[in-house]
C-alpha positions, 0 to 999 in steps of 0.5 A: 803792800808787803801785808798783802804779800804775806797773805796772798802766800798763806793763801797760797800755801793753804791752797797747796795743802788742799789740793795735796791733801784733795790728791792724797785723798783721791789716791785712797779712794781709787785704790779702794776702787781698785781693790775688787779687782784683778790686774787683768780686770784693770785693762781688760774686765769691768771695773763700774763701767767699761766701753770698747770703741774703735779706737779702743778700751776706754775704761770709767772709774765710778767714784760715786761715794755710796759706790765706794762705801758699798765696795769698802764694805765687801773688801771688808768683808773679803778681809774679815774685818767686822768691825768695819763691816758693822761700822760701814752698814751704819754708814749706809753700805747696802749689805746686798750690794755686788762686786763686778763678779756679782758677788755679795759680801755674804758670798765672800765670807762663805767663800773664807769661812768667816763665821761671826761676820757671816752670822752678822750679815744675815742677821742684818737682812743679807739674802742668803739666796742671791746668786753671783753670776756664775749661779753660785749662791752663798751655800754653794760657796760654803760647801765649796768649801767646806764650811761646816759652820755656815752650811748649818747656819744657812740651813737653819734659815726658812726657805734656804734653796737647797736646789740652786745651781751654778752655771756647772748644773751642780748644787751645794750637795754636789760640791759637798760630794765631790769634796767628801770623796777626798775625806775620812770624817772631814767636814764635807762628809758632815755637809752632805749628811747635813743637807740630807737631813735638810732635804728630807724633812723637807720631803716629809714636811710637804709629803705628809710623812710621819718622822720616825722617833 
């Protein structure tokens, strides 16, 4: 009798540990949930998935654990952590995967000018063409701003669309030129001589025209 005290305790006990450390582990992974988002975004935006009804918001959290991966992989990325990038790809984090804005972890180190990590992206298959849904696409965040560095690397890749526009109507070349008004020799004005440069070989490429020497 007394032997089967003591085990139903362990038993207990065991049972206890695992439901503490079930909800250790559950509080890790909302956060990360959570950390694409803003406040705001918690009560009044789309987290995965977010009805109005008439009795009022109703708000659905998406733990789908290849969910989850792809969003650690971009708040990784939003961090500039690299090495967590490469190791959570590994893992099978969909590179191209979006966050609720739309956007890509390549959009998101263009936007803090992460070179290494958005080297690495693109050298893995990131589309270097995607646009979030404001329209932007990793150029135009580059040259928002002011991000030398990527614009040139963005360039060097065929197809690049130097054309794109947001829902502002405006391209990378026009943030750059705006940008550029505020400088003396900065990066912006490098940007604009970069994707003029761009955009006329591509000119004469296509129109037959011999480059002067």
């Amino acid at each position: 009798m007394t032997r089967c005290i003591r085990i139903r305790m362990k038993t207990s006990k065991i049972a206890s540990s695992m439901i503490a450390l079930l909800i250790i582990f559950s509080s890790v992974l909302l956060s990360r949930a959570l950390a694409e988002t803003s406040p705001w975004t918690t009560f009044y935006g789309n987290l995965s998935s977010y009805e109005r009804g008439s009795q009022g918001a109703i708000i659905s959290l998406d733990l789908d654990p290849q969910n989850l991966m792809n969003s650690s992989m971009r708040i990784a990325s939003r961090e500039g952590r690299l090495r967590e990038v490469q190791h959570l790809i590994t893992l099978g984090a969909e590179i191209d995967s979006r966050a609720d804005t739309g956007e890509t972890a390549l959009m998101v180190a263009c936007r803090n000018c992460s070179v290494k990590l958005a080297k690495f992206l693109i050298q893995h298959g990131a589309s270097f063409n995607a646009a979030d849904f404001d329209g932007r696409t990793a150029l135009i965040y580059a040259a928002r701003e002011s991000c030398a560095p990527i614009v040139s690397l963005l360039l060097s890749k065929t197809g690049i669309d130097l054309e794109a526009k947001d829902q502002a109507s405006k391209t990378a070349l026009d943030y750059a030129g705006e940008n550029s008004v505020f400088e003396v020799g900065g990066p912006s004005q490098k940007i604009v001589a970069l994707i003029k440069s761009v955009k006329f070989l591509k000119y004469s490429k296509n129109t037959h025209l011999k480059l002067p020497n």
